[in-house]
N, C-alpha and C positions, 0 to 999 in steps of 0.2 A: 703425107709422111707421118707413122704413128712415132710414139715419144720412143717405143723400144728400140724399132727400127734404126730411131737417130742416135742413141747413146749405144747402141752395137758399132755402128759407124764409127762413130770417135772412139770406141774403144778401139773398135780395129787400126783405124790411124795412131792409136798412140804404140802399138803394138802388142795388145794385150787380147784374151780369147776370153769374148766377154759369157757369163755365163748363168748367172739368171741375179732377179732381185732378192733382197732382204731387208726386209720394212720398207722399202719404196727405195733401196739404194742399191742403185746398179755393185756387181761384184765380178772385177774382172782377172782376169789368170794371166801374168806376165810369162812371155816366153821361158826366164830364168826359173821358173817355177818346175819347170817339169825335169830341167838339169840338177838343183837340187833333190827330188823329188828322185831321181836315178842314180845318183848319191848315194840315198840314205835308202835305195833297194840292195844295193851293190854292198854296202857295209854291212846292214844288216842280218842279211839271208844268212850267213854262214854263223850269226850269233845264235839260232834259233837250232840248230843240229847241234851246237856245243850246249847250249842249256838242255833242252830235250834231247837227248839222244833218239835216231832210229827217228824222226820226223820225218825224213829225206826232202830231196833238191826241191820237189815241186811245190811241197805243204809250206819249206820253208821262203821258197819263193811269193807265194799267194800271203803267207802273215805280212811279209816286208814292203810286200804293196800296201798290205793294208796298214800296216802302219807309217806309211808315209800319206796313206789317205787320212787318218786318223789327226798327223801331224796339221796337215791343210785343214780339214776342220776345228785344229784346235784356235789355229792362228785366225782362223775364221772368224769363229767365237771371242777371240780376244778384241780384234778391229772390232765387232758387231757391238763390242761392251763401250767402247769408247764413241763408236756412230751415235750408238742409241740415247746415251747419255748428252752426244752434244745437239740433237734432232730435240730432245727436251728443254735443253736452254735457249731454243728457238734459233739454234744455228746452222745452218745446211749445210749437208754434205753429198759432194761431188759425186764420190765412188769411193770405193772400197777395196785396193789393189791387194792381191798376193802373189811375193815375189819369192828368188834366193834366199832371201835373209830374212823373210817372216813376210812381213802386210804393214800396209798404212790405210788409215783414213783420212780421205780429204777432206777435213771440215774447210768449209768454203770462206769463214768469216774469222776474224781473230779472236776468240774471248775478251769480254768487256770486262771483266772481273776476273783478278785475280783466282777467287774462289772457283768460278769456273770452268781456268783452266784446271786446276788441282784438280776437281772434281771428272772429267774428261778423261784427263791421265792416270788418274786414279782408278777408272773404273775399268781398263783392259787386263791391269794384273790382277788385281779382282777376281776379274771372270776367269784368270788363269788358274790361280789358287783355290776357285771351287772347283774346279775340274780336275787339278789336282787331288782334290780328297774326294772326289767322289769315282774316280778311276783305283784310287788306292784303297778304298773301302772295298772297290768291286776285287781286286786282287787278294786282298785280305781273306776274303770271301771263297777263294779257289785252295783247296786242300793241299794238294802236290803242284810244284811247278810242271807246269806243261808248254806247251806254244801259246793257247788261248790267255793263259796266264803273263807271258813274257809280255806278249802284245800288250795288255793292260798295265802291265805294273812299269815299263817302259814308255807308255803313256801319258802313266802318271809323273813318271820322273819329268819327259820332258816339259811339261806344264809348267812343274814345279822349276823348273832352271830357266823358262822363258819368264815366270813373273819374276824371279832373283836376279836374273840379267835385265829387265825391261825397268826395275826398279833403282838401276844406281844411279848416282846424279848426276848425269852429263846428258847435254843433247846429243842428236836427238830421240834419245831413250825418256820412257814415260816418268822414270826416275827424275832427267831435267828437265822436265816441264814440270813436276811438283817443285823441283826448285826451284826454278824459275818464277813458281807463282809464289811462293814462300816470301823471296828477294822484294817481288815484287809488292808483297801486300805490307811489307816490313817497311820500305823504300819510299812506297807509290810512284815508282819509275817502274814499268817492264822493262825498259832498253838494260836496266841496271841486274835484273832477274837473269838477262838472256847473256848477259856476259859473265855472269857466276857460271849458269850451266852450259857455255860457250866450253869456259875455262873446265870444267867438270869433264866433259866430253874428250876432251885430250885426255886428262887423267886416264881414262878411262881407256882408250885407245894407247897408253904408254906401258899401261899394267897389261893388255891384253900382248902386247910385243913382247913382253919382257917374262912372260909366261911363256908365248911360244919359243921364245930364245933358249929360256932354262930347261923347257923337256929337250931340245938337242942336246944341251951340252950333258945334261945329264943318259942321255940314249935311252931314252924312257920309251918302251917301246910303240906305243899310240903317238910320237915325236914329228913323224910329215904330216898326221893328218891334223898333230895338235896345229901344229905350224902354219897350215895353210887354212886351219878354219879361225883362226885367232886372228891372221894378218888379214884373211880379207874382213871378218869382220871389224876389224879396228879401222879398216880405208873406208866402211862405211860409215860407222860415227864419226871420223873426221870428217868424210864426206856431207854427213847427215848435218855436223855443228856450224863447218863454217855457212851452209845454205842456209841455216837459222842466222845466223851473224849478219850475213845478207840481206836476207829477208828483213830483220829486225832494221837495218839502215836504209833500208828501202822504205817501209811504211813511216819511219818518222818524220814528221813534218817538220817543214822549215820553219823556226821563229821569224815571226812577222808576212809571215805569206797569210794572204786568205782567198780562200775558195774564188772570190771574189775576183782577184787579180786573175786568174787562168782562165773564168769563159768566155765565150766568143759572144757578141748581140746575136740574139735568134729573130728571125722573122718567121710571119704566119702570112700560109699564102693558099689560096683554096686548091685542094685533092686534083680536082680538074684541070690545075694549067697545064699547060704542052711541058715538060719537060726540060724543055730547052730554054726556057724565059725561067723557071723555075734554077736552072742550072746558074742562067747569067744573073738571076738576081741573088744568088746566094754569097758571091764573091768574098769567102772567107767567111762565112755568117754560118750559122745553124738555121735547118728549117722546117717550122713545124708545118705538115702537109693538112689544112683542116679540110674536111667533107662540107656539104651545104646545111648537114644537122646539127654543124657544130662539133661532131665527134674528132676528135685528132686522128688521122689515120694512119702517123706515124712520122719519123723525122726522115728528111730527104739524106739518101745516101749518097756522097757523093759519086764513087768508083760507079753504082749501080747506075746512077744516073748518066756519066760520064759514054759507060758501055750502050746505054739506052738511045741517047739522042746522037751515035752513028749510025743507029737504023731504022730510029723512029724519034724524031725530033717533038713529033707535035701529040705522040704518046702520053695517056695524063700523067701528072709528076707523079703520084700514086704508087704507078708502077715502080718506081725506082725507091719506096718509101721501107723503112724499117717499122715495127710495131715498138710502141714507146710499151714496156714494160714495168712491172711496178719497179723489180732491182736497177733498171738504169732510168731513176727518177731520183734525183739526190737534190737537199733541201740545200740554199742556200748560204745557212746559218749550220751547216752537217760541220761535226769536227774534225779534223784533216785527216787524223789516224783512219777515223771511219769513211773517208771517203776512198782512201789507199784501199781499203780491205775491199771495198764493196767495187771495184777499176779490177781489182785482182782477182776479185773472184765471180766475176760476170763477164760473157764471151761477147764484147759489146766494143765498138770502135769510139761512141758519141754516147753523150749523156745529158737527159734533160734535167738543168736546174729549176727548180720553182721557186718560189718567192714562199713567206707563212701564210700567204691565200691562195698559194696550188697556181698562180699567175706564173705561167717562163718568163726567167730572169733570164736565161741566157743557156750556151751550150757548152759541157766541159768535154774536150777531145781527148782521150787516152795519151794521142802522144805529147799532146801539152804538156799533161800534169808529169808522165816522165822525163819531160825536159826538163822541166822546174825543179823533179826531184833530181835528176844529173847532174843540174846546174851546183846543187848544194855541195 
């Protein structure tokens, strides 16, 4: 199985039409992408015969694609400025989605600093606002308005209104993640950051209603399309804030728990047992599968092992073994925050603990640590 192969795969189960990499990050196209995307052919097209006159149906159909193509690249470019920026602070990212309402990056890990995240979120309206002036120099640059001109100088605007919209303070806009980190560097609490730009996020979503409300009352004639592009974008920053709100109560640890309290004793049992002795001696235990050279060849899975020894009991445990990876290797003295980030952002059921000399202390189960975090 090659690596593209397999992240085509999971992009296609998550339902998205994956479509190639950039800097080593998959970039995948959500269904809703192309419904937007048909949208903004359908409004368009007929803008282009009122600016240029005598363009006709077909020219101004082909600009309106291409400025929805134009659109997806820009939104591209925006995520790409935030991936790349957080690929440098040595933090991974998942994929790179574009949907309806723009694109996200999944950076896989939570910023450790403050500064960080600022810097992260900082750097997609960045990328916006160059884009902007450099789409708007190219118009500038075009004598008479024509179609080729519209496309560009429409371009340019919308650049310019995704970094003005992408900048106010509310999650989960890039605007409340500067806040948030702002709160947080002022405070030295994040929980305390994510509930200012929790709070921002309504804002933000109340104004966005109350705009679409007043071009009805007022019969402004852009008034349904204000309405229905404002309301659903406001369900998705509510959407977008309380999932931060979440998230953020999710990774906090509990006072007085440690690492400590949630793993299970691991044993070490050689690659080669049958399976089934490997099975019955793990009885709630983690298991580390070692080879004769010493090498770990990985932790016993239970479900794999379970499925194995109905048709091959005395099969070596090996078979039934996961590859211990450096991500689900967590030190025993790891701080809680970062053990949340690193359970949440690795596709791993078990995880080996070690001790400060690389010795297993023991095994943390996923579903443990979200009982514990449930429990709270």
């Amino acid at each position: 199985m090659t690596a593209t192969g397999s992240w085509r795969r999971q992009a296609g189960r998550d339902g998205g039409l994956p479509l190639f990499r950039a800097a080593g990050i998959p970039v995948v196209l959500a269904p809703s992408w192309w419904l937007g995307s048909a949208a903004v052919v359908v409004l368009y097209a007929p803008l282009v015969d009122r600016i240029a006159p005598g363009t006709g149906g077909t020219v101004g159909f082909v600009v309106a694609a291409t400025f929805a193509l134009f659109l997806g690249l820009s939104v591209l470019a925006h995520e790409l400025g935030h991936s790349l920026v957080a690929l440098r602070l040595g933090l991974p990212v998942r994929r790179l989605r574009l949907f309806l309402l723009g694109g996200v990056s999944e950076v896989m890990r939570t910023p450790a600093k403050p500064a960080h995240e600022m810097l992260i979120a900082a750097a997609g309206p960045a990328v916006s606002i160059l884009l902007a002036g450099a789409f708007t120099i190219g118009a500038a640059a075009i004598p008479h308005p024509d179609a080729v001109w519209l496309l560009i100088a429409q371009t340019a605007f919308a650049n310019a209104a995704v970094a003005v919209f992408n900048l106010l303070p509310g999650l989960p806009l890039d605007g409340g993640r500067i806040l948030r980190a702002g709160v947080w560097a002022a405070t030295g609490r994040r929980a305390a950051g994510t509930r200012a730009a929790v709070l921002g996020g309504g804002v933000v979503a109340a104004l966005l209603v109350g705009w679409a409300v007043l071009g009805l009352a007022d019969g402004a004639e852009d008034r349904w399309l204000r309405f229905a592009v404002c309301v659903l974008t406001a369900w998705f920053v509510v959407a977008g804030a309380r999932g931060e709100a979440k998230a953020e109560r999710r990774r906090t640890w509990p006072p007085g728990l440690s690492l400590r309290d949630l793993v299970r004793p691991v044993l070490q049992l050689p690659a080669e047992s049958p399976v089934s002795d490997a099975l019955a001696a793990a009885a709630g235990r983690g298991v580390v599968l070692v080879r004769a050279d010493g090498i770990a060849a990985g932790l016993l899975d239970q479900g794999l092992a379970e499925r194995l020894v109905t048709t091959s009991p005395h099969a070596p445990a090996e078979q039934a073994a996961v590859p211990i990876r450096p991500e689900t290797v967590l030190l025993e003295d790891e701080p809680g925050e970062e053990v949340v980030d690193r359970v949440d952002g690795t596709a791993a059921w078990e995880y080996l603990v070690v001790d400060l000399d690389g010795r297993p202390a023991g095994v943390l189960r996923r579903e443990d640590l979200r009982a514990a975090l449930d429990r709270r």
